[in-house]
C-alpha positions in Angstrom: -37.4 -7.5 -14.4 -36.2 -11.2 -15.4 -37.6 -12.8 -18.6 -38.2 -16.0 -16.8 -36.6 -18.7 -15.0 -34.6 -21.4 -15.8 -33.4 -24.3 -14.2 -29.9 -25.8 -15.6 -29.4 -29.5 -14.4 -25.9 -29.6 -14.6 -22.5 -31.7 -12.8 -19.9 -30.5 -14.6 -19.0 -26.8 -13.1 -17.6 -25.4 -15.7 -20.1 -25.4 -18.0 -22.9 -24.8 -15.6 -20.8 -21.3 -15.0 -21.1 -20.1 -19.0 -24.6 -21.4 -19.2 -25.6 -19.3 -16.5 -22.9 -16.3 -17.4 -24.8 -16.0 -20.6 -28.5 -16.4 -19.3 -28.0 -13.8 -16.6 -26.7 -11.5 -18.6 -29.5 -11.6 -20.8 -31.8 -11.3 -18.5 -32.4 -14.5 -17.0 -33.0 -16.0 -13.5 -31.1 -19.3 -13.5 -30.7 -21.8 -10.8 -29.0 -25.2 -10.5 -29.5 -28.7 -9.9 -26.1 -31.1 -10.0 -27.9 -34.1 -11.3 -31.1 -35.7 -12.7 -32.7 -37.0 -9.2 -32.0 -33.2 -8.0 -33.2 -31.4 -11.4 -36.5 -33.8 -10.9 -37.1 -32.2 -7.5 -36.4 -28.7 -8.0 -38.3 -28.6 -11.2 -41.7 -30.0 -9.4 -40.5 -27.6 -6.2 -39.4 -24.6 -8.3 -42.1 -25.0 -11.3 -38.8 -23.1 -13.5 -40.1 -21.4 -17.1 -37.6 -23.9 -18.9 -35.0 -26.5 -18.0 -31.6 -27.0 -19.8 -30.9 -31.1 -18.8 -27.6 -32.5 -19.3 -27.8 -36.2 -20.3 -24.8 -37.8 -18.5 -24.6 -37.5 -15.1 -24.5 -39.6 -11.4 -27.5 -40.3 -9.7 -30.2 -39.9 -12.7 -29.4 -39.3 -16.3 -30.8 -36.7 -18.0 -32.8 -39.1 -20.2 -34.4 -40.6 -16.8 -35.1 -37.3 -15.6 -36.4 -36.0 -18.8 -39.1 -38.8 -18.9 -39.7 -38.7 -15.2 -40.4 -35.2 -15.7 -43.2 -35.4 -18.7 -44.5 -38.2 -17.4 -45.3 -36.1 -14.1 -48.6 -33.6 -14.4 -46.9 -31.3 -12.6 -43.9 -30.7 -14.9 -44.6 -32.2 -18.0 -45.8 -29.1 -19.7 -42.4 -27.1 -18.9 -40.3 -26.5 -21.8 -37.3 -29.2 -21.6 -34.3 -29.0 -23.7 -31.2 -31.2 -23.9 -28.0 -29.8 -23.6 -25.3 -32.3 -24.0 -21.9 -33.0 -25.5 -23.5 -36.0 -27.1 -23.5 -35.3 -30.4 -24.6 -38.4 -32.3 -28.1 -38.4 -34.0 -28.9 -41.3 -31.7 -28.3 -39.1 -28.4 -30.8 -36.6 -29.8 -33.1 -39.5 -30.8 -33.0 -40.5 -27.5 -33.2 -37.2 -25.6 -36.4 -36.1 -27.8 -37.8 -39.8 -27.5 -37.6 -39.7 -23.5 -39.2 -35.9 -23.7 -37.0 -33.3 -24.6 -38.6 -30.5 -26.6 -34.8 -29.6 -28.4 -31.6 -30.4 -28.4 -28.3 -28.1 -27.9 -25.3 -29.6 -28.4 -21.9 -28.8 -26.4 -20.1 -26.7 -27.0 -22.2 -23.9 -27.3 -21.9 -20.7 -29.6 -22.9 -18.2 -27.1 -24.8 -15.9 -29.8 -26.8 -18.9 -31.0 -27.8 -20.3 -28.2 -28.9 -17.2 -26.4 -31.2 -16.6 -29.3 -32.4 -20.4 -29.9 -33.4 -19.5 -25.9 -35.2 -16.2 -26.5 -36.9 -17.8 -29.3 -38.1 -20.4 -27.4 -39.0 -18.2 -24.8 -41.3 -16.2 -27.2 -43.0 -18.4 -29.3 -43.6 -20.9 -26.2 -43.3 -20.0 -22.6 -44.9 -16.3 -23.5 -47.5 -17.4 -25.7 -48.6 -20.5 -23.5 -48.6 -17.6 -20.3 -50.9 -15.6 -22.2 -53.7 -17.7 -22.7 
């Protein structure tokens, strides 16, 4: 049985591959979208658990996409967390002023950001699910 489903927006390959190495493992069903405009779409189609936005890529940025997707009713309620390798406190600024609810910063510590995940994913997505 998964323990939810999240949708990683994503271009670069490589990192989408560890991401998802280390959600799946855990228990997670993960899926993919290769930029903003894409993550936009399958996050109002797919209606994920949480998304994982990265913040530079083609098409749409993940800051674009991030506010396009609270300001939508339809997706602004699911958990949405930055993961980028922008590191400066005005890139998280940014990321949680256009929406994000967190920030993870690149490159991950697998241990760490599996349970910054779980923890979202019990005192959020579970909680908000039980009501």
């Amino acid at each position: 049985m998964s323990k939810g489903r999240i949708l990683v927006v994503e271009d670069n390959m490589d990192n989408y591959e560890l991401v998802r190495f280390i959600l799946q493992r855990a228990g997670y069903d993960v899926f993919l979208a290769v930029n903003g405009r894409d993550g936009v779409d399958a996050a109002r189609l797919q209606q994920p658990d949480m998304i994982l936005m990265d913040l530079g890529m083609p098409e749409m940025d993940g800051w674009m996409a991030a506010e396009k997707l609270k300001s939508d009713p339809a997706t602004k309620f699911i958990p949405l967390y930055a993961l980028s390798a922008y590191t400066l406190p005005s890139d998280r600024k940014r990321a949680l002023d256009a929406g994000c609810d967190g920030y993870f910063t690149k490159p991950i510590h697998m241990q760490s950001f599996l349970d910054a995940i779980n923890e979202v994913f019990e005192t959020k997505i579970n909680k908000h699910t039980q009501r």
